[in-house]
Each structure stands twice: as C-alpha cells, then as structure tokens.
MOPAC internal coordinates of N, CA, C and O (Angstrom, degrees):
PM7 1SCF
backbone

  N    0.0000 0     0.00 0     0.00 0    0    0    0
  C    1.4505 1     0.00 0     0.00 0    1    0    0
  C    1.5295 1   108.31 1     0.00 0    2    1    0
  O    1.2310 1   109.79 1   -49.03 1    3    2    1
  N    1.4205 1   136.76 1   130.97 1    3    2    1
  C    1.0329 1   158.34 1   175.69 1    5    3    2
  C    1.3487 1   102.86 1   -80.85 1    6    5    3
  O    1.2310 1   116.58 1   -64.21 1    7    6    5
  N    1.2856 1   124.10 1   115.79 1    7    6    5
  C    1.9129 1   127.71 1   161.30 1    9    7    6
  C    1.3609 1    91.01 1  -109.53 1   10    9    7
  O    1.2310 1   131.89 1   -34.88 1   11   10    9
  N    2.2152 1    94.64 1   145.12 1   11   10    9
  C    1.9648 1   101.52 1  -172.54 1   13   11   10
  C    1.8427 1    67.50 1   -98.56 1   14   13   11
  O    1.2310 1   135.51 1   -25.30 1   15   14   13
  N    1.2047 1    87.59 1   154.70 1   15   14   13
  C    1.8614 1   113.89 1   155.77 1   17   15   14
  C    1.4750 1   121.16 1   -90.41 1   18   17   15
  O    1.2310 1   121.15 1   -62.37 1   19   18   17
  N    1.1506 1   115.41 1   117.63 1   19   18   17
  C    1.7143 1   131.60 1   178.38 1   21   19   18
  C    1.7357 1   102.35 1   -17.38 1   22   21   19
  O    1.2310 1   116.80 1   -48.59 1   23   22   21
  N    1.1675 1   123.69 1   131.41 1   23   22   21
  C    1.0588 1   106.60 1   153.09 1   25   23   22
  C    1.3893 1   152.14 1   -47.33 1   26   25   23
  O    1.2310 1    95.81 1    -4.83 1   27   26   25
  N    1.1969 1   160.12 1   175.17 1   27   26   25
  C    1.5872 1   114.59 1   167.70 1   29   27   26
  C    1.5212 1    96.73 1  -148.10 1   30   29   27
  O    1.2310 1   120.34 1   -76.90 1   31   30   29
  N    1.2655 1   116.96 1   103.10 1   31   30   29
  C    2.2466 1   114.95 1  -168.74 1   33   31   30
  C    1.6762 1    98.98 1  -104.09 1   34   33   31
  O    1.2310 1   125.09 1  -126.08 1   35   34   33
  N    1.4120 1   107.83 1    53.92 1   35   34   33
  C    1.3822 1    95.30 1   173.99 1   37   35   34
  C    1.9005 1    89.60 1  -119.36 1   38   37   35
  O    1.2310 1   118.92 1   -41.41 1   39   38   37
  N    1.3826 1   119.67 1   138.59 1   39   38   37
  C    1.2734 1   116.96 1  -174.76 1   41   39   38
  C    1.5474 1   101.61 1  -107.73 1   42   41   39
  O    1.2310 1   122.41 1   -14.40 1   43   42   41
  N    1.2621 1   112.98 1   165.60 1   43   42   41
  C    1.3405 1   118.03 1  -170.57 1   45   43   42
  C    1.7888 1    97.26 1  -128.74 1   46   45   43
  O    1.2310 1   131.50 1   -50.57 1   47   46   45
  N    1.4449 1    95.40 1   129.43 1   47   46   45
  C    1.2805 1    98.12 1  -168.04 1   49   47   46
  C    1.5368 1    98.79 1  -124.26 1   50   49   47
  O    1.2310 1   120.05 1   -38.38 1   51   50   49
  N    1.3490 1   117.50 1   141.62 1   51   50   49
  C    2.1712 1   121.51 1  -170.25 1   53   51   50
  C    1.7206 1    81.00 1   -97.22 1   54   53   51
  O    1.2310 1   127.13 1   -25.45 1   55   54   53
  N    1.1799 1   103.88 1   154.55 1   55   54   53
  C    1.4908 1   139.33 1   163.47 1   57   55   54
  C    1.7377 1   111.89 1  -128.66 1   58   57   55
  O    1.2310 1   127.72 1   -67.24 1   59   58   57
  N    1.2057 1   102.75 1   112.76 1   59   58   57
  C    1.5570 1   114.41 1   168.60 1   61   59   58
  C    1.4102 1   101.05 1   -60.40 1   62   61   59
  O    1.2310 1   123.63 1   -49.87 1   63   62   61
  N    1.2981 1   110.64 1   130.13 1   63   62   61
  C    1.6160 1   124.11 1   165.49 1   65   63   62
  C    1.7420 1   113.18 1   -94.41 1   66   65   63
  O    1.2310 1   134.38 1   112.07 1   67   66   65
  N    1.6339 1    89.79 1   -67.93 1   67   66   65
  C    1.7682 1   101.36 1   177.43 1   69   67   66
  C    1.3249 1   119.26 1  -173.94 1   70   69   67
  O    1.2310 1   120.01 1    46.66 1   71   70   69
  N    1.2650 1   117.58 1  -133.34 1   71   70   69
  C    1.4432 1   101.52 1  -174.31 1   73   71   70
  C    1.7005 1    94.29 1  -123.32 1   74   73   71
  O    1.2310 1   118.44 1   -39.46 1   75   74   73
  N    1.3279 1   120.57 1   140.54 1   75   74   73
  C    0.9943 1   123.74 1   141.07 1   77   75   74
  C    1.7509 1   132.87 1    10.70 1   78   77   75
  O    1.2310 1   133.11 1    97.08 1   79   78   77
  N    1.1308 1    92.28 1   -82.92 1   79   78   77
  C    1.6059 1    98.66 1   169.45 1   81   79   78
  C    1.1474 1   111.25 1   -87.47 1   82   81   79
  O    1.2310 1   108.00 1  -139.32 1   83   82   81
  N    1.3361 1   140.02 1    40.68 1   83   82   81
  C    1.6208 1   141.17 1   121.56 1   85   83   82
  C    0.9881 1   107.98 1   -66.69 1   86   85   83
  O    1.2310 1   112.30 1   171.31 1   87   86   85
  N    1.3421 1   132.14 1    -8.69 1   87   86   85
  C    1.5156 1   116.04 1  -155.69 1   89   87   86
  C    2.0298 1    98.16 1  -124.55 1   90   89   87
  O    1.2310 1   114.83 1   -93.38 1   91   90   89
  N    1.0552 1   127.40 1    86.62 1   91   90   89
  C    1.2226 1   140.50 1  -177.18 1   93   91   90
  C    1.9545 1   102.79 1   -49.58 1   94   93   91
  O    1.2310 1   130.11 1   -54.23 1   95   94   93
  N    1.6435 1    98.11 1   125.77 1   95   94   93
  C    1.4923 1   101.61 1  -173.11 1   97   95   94
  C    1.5675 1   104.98 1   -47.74 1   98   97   95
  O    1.2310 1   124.59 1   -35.94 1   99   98   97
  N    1.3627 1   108.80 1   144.06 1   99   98   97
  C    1.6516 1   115.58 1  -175.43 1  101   99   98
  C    1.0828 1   146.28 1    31.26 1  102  101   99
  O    1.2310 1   129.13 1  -140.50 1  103  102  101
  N    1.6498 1   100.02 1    39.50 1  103  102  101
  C    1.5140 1   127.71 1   130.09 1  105  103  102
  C    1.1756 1   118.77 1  -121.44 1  106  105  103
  O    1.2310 1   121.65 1    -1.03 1  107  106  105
  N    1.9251 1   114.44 1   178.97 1  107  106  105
  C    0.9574 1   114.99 1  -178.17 1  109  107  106
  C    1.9936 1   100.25 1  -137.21 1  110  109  107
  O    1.2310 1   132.22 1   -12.80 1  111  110  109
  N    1.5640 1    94.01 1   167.20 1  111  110  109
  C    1.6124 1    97.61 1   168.93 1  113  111  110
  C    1.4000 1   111.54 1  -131.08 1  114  113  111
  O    1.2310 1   127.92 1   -10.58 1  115  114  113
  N    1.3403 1   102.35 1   169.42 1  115  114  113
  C    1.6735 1   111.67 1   179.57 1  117  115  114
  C    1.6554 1   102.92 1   -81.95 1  118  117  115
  O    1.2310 1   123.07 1   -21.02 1  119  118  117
  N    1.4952 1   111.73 1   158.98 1  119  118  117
  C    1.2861 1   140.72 1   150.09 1  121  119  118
  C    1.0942 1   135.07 1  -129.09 1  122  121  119
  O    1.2310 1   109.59 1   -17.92 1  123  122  121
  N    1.4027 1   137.13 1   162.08 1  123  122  121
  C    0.9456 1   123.03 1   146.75 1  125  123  122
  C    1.3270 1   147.74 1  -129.11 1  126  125  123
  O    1.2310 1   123.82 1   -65.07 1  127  126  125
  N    1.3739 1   110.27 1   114.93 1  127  126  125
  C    1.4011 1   122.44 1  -160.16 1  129  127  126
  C    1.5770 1   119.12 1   -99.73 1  130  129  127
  O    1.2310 1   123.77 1   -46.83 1  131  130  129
  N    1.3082 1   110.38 1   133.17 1  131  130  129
  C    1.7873 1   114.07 1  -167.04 1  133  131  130
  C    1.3199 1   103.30 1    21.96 1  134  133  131
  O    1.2310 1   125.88 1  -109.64 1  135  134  133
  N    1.5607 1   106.31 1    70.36 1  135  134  133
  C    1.7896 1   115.90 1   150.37 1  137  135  134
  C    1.9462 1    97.37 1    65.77 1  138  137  135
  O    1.2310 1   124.72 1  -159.17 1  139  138  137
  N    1.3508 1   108.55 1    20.83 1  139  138  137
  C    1.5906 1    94.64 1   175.81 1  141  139  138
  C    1.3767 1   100.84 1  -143.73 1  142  141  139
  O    1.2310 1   125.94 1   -41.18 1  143  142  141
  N    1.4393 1   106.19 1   138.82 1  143  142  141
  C    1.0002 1   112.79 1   160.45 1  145  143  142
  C    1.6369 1   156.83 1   -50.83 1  146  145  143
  O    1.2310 1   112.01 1   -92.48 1  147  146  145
  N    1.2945 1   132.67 1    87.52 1  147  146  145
  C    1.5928 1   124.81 1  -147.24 1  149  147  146
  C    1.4326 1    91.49 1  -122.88 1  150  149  147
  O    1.2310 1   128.34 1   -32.18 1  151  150  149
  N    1.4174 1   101.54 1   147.82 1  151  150  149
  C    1.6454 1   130.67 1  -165.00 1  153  151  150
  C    1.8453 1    74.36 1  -121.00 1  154  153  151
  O    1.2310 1   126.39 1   -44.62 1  155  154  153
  N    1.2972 1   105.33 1   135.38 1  155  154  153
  C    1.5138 1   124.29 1   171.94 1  157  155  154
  C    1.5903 1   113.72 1  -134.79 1  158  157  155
  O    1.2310 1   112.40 1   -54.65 1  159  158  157
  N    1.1558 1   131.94 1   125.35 1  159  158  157
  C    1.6625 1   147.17 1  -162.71 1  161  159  158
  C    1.4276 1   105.64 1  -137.47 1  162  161  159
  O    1.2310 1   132.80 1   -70.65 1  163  162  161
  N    1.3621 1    92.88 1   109.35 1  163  162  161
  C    1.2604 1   107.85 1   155.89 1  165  163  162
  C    1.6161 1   131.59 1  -103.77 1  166  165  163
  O    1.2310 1   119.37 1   -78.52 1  167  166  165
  N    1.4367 1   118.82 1   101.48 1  167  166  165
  C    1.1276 1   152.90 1  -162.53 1  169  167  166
  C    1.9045 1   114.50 1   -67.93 1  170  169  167
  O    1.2310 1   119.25 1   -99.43 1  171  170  169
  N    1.3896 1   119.03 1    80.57 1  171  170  169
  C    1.4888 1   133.73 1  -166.26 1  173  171  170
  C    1.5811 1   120.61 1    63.96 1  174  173  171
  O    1.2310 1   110.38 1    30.59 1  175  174  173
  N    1.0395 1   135.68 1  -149.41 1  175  174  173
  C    1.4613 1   111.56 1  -146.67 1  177  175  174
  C    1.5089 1   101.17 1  -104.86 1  178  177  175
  O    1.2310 1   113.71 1   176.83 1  179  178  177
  N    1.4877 1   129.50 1    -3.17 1  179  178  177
  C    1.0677 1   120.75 1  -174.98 1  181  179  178
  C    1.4058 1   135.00 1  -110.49 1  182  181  179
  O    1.2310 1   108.59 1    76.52 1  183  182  181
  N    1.0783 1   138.95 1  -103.48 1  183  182  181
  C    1.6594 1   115.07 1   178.40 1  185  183  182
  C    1.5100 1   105.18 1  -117.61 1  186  185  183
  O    1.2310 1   112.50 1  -160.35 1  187  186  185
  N    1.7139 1   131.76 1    19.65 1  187  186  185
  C    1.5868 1   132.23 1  -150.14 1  189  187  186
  C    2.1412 1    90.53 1   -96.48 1  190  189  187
  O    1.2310 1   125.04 1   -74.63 1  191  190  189
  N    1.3266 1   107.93 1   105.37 1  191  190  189
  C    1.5857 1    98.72 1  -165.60 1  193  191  190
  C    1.8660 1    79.22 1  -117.32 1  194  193  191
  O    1.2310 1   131.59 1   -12.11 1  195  194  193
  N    1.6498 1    95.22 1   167.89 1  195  194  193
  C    1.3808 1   123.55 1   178.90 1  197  195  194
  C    1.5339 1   121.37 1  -140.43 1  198  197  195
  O    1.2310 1   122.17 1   -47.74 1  199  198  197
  N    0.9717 1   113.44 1   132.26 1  199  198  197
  C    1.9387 1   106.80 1  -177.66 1  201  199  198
  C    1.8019 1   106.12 1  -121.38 1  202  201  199
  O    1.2310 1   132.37 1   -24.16 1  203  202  201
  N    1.1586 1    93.72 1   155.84 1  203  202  201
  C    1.6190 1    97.98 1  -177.09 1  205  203  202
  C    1.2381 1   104.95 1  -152.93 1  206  205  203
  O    1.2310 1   119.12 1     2.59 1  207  206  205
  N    1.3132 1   119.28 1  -177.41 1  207  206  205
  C    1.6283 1   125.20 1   168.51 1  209  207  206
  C    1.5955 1   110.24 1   -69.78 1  210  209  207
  O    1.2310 1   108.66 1   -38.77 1  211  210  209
  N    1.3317 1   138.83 1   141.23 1  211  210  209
  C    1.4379 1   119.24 1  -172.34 1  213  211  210
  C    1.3930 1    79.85 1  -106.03 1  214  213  211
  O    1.2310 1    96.95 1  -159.14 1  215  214  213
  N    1.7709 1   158.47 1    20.86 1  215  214  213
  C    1.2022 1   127.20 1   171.90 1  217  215  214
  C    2.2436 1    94.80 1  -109.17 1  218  217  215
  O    1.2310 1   137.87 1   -55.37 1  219  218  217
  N    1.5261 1    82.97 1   124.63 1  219  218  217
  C    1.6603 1   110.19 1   176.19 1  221  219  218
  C    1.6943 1    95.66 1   -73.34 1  222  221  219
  O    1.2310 1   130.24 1   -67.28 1  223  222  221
  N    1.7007 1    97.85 1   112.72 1  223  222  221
  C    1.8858 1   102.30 1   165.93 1  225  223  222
  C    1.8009 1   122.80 1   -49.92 1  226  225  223
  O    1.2310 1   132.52 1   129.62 1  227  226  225
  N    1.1165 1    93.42 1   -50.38 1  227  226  225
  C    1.4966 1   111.68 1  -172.45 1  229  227  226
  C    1.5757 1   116.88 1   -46.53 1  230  229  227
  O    1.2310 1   132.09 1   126.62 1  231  230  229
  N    1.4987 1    94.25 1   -53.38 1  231  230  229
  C    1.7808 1   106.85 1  -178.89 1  233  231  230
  C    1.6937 1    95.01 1  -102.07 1  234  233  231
  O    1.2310 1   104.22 1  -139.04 1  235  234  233
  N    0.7534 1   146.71 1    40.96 1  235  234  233
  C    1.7023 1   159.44 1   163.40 1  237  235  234
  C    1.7361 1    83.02 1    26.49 1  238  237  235
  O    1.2310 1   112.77 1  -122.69 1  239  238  237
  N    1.4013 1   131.26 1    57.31 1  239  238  237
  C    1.5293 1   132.09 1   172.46 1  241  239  238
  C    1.6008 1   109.21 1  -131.54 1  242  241  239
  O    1.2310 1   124.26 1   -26.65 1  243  242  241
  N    1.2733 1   109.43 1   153.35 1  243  242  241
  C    1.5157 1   113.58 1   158.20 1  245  243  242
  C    1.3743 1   119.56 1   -93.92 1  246  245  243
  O    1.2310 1   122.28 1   -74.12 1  247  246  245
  N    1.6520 1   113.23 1   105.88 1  247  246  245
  C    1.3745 1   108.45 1  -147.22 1  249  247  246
  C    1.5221 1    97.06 1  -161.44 1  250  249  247
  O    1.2310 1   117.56 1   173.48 1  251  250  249
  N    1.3189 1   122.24 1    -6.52 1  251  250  249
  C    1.3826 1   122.89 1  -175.85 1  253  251  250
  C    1.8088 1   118.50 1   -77.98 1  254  253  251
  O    1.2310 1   124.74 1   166.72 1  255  254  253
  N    1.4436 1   108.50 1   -13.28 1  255  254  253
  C    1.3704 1   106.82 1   162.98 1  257  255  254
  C    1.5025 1   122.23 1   -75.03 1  258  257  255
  O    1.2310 1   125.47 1   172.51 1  259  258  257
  N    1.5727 1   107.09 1    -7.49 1  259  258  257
  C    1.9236 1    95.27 1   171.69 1  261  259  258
  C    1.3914 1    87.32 1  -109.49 1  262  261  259
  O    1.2310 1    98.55 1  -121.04 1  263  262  261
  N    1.3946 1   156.06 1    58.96 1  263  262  261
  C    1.4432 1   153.36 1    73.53 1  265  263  262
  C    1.5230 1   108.98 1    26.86 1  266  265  263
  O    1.2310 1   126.75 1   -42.32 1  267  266  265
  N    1.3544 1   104.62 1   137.68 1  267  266  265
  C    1.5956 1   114.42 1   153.90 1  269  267  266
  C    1.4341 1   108.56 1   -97.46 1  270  269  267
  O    1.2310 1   115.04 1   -33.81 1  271  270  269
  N    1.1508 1   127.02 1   146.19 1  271  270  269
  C    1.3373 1   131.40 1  -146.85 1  273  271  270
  C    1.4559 1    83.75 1  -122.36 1  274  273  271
  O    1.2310 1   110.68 1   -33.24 1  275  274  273
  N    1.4040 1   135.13 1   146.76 1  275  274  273
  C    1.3019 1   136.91 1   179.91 1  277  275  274
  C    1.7725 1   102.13 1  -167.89 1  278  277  275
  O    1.2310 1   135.61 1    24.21 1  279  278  277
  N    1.6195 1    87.39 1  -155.79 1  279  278  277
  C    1.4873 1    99.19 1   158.77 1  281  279  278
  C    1.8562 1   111.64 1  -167.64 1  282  281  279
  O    1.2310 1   119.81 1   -34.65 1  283  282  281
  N    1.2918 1   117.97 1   145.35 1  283  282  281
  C    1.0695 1   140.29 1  -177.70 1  285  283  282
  C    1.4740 1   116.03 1  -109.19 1  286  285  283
  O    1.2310 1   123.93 1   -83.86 1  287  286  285
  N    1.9700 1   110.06 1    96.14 1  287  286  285
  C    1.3774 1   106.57 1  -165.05 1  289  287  286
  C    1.3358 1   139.58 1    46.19 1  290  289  287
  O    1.2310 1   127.06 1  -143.18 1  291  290  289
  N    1.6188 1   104.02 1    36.82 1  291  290  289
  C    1.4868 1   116.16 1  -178.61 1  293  291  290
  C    1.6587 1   116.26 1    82.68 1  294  293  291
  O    1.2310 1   131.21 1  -173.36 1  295  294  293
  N    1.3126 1    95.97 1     6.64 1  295  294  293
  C    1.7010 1   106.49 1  -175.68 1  297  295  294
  C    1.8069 1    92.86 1   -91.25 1  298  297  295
  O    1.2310 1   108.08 1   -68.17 1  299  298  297
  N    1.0562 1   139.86 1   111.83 1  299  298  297
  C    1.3811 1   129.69 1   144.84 1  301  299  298
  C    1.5641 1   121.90 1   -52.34 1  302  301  299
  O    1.2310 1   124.20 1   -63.64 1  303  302  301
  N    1.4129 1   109.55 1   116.36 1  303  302  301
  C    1.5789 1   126.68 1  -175.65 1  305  303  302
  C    1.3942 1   109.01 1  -130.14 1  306  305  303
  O    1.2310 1   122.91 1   -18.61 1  307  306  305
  N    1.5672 1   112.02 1   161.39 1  307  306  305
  C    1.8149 1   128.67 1   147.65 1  309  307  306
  C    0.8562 1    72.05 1   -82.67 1  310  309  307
  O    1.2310 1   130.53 1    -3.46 1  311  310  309
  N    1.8373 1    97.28 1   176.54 1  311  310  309
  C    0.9106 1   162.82 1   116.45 1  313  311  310
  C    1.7114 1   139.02 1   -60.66 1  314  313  311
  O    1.2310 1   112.64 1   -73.96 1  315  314  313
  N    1.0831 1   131.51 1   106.04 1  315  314  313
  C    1.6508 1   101.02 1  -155.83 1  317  315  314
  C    1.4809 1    97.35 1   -85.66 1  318  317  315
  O    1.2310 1   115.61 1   -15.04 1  319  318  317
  N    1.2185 1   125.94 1   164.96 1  319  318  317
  C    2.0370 1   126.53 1  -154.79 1  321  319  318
  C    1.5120 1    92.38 1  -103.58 1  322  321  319
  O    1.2310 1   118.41 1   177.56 1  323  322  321
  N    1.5215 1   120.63 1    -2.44 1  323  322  321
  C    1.3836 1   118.11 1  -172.38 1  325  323  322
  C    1.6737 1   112.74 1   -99.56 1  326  325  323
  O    1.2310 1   132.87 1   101.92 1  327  326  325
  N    1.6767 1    92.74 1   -78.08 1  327  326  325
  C    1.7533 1    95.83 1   176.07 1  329  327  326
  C    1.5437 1    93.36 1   -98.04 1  330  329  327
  O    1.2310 1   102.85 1  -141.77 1  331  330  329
  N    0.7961 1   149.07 1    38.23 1  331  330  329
  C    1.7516 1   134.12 1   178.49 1  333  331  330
  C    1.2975 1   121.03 1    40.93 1  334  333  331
  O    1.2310 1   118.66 1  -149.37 1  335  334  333
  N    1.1604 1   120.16 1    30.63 1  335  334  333
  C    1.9393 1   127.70 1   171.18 1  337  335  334
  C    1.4299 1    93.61 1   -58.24 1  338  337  335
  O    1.2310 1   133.14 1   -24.40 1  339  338  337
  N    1.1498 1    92.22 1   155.60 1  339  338  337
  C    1.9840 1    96.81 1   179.35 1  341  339  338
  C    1.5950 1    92.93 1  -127.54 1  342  341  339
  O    1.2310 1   120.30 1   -39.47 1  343  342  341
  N    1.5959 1   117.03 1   140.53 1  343  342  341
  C    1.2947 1   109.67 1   175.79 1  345  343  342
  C    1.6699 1    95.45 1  -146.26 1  346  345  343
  O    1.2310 1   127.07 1   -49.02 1  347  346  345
  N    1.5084 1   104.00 1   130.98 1  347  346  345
  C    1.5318 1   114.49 1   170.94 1  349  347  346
  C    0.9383 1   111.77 1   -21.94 1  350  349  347
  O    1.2310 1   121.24 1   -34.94 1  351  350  349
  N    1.0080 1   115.23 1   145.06 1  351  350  349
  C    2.5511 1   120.43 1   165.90 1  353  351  350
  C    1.4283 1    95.73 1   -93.00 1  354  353  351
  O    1.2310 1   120.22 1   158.75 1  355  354  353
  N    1.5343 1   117.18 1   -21.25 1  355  354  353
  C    1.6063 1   108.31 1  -176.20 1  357  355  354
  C    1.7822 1   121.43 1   -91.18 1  358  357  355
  O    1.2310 1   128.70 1   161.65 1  359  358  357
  N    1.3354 1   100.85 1   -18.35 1  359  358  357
  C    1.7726 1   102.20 1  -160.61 1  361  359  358
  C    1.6384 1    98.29 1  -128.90 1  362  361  359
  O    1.2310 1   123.75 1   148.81 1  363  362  361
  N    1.6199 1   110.41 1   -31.19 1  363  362  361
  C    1.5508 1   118.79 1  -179.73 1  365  363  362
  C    1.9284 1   112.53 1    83.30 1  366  365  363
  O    1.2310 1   137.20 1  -168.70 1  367  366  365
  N    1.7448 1    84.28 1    11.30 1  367  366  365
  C    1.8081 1    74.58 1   176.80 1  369  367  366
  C    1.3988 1    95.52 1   -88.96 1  370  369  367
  O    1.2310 1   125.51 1    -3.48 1  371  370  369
  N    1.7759 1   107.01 1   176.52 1  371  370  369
  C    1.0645 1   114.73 1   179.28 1  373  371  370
  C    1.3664 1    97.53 1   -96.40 1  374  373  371
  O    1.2310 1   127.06 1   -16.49 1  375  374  373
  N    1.4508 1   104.02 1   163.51 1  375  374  373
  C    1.6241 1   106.79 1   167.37 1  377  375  374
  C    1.0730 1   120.73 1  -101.32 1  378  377  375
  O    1.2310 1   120.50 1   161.14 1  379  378  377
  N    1.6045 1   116.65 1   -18.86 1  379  378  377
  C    1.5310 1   104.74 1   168.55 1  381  379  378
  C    1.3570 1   133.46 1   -93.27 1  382  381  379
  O    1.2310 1   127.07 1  -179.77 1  383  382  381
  N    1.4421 1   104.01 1     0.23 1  383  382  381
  C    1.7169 1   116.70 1  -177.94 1  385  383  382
  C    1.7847 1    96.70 1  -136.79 1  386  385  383
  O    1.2310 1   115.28 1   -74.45 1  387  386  385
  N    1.5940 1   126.56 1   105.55 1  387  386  385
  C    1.2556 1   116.61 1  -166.28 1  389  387  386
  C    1.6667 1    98.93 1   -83.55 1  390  389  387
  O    1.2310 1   118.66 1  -166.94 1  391  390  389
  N    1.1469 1   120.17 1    13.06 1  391  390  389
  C    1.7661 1   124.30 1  -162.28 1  393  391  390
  C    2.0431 1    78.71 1   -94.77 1  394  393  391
  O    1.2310 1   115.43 1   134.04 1  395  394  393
  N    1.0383 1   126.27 1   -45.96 1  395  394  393
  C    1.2928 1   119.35 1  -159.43 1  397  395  394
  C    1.8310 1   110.52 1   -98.47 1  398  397  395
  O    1.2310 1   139.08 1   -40.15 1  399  398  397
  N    1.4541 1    80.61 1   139.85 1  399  398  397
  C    1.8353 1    81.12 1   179.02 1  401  399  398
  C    1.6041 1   100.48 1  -139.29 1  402  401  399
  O    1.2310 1   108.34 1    -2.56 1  403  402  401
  N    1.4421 1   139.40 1   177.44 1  403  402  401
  C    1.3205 1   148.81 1   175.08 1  405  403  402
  C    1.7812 1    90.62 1  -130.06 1  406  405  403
  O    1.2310 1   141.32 1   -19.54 1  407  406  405
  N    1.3076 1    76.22 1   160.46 1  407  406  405
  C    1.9365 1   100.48 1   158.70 1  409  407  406
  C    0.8918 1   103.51 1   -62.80 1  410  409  407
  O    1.2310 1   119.85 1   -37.86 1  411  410  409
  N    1.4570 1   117.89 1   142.14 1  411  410  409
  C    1.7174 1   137.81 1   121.79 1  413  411  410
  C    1.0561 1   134.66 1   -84.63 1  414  413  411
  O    1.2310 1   116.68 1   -32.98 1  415  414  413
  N    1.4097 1   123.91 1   147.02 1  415  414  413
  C    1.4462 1   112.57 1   177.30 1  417  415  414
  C    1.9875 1   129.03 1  -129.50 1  418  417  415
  O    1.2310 1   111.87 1   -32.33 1  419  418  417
  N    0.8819 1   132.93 1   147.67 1  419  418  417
  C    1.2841 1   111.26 1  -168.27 1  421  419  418
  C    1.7530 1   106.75 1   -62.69 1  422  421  419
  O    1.2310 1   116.15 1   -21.71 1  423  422  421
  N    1.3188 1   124.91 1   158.29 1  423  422  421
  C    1.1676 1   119.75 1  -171.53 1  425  423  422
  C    1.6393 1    83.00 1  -158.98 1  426  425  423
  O    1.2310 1   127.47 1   -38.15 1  427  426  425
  N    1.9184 1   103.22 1   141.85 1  427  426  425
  C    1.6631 1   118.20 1   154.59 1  429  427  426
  C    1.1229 1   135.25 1  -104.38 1  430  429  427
  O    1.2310 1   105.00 1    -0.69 1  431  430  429
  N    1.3643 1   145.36 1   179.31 1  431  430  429
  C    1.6414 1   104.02 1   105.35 1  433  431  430
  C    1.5281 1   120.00 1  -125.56 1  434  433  431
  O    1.2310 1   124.99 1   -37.40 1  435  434  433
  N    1.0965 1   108.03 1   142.60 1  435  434  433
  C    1.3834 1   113.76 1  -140.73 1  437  435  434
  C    2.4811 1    93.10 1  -111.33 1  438  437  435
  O    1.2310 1   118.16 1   -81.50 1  439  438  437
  N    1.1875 1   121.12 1    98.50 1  439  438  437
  C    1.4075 1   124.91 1  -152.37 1  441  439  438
  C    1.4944 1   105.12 1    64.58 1  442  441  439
  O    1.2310 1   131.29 1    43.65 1  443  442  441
  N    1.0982 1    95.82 1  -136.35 1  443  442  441
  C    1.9120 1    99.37 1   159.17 1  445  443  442
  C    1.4842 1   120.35 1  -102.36 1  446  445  443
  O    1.2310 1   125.57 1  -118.70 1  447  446  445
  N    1.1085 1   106.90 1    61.30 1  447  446  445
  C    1.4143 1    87.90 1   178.05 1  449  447  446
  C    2.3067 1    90.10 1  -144.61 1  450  449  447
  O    1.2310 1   124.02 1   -41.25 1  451  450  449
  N    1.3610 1   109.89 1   138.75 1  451  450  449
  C    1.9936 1   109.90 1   171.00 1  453  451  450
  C    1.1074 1    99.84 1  -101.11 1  454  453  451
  O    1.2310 1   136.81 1   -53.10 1  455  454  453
  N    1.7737 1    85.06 1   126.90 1  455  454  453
  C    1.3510 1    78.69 1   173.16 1  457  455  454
  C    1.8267 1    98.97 1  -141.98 1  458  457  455
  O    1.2310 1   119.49 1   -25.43 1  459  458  457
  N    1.4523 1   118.58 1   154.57 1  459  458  457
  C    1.5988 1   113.66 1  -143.70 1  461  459  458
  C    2.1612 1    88.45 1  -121.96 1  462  461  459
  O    1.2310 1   128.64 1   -23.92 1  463  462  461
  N    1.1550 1   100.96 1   156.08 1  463  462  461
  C    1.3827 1   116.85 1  -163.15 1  465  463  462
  C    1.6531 1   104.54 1   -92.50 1  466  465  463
  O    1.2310 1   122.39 1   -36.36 1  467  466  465
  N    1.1197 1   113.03 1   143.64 1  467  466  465
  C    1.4452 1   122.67 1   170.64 1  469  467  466
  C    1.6264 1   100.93 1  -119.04 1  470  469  467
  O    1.2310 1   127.30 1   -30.30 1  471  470  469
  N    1.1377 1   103.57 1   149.70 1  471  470  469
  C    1.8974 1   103.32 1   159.49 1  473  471  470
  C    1.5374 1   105.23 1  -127.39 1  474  473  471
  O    1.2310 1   120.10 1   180.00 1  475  474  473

C-alpha cells in the first residue's frame, strides 16, 4: 500500500547573521532576525552553533545571549546571566522548571558565515 505524504508549502528561508569568528568559542550573541530576537552559541572552537530565543522568562529580559554556555549531564545548556535558569541549546527547555521552554531555531554555518532559518 502506497501512503501520499501531506504536502508541506512552508519555505525555509537562511538569514546571514555573521561570520563565524564573531562568535568567540563558548559564547554566544544576539541578532536580529525577522524582527526577533535570537541568542546564537557557538559550542567549542569549531563550527557546532545553536540558536534560541535571547528573551529569559524568569527575568522578563533579553539577556540569554550573555549565558554561560556549559553542560548539565551531557545536556548542552546556557545559563541565564540573571537568575541562573539553565535551558538546553538543543530543545530550549529549561532544566530547572520542566513547565517552561523557549524557542529554537534552525541555525548553520554555511562556509564561514551562521546563518539562522525563518519560515
């Protein structure tokens, strides 16, 4: 038996952020991409980057791109620079409150240059 697959007309469009080496191994900075704010982490010295929402729930601020970048039991996380919530770089939940999560966003880097996805 043959199943058709849903169509899917949502296009995915890259946005250049910057270069690579703007982005100092294990931290991250803000951008802003289609009118939103994105916290982008780049994770040790080579090209493994992460994007998230840069506004922290807790302290109602956009503040999660000056994050300490770590990891929690093999979980890659920030840190938030305010109350210290820790939230995945991969899924955007938090780890210390499982009720709260942030956006993620797709992120590359595409030569040297990240660049983060809109649909």
């Amino acid at each position: 038996m043959i199943q058709s697959l849903p169509v899917c007309d949502t296009v995915t469009t890259w946005v250049d952020v910057c270069s690579l080496d703007a982005i100092a191994p294990n931290t991250g900075v803000c951008a802003l991409v289609a009118g939103a704010q994105v916290a982008i982490f780049r994770v040790g010295n080579g090209d493994e980057v992460y994007a998230l929402s840069n506004y922290e729930p807790f302290s109602k601020a956009f503040v999660l791109s000056r994050g300490l970048v770590g990891d929690r039991n093999g979980t890659l996380k920030v840190a938030s620079p305010i109350y210290k919530q820790n939230f995945s770089l991969i899924t955007g939940e938090c780890l210390d409150d499982e009720t709260v999560k942030i956006p993620t966003f797709a992120v590359r880097v595409a030569g040297d240059r990240v660049q983060v996805a809109i649909t």
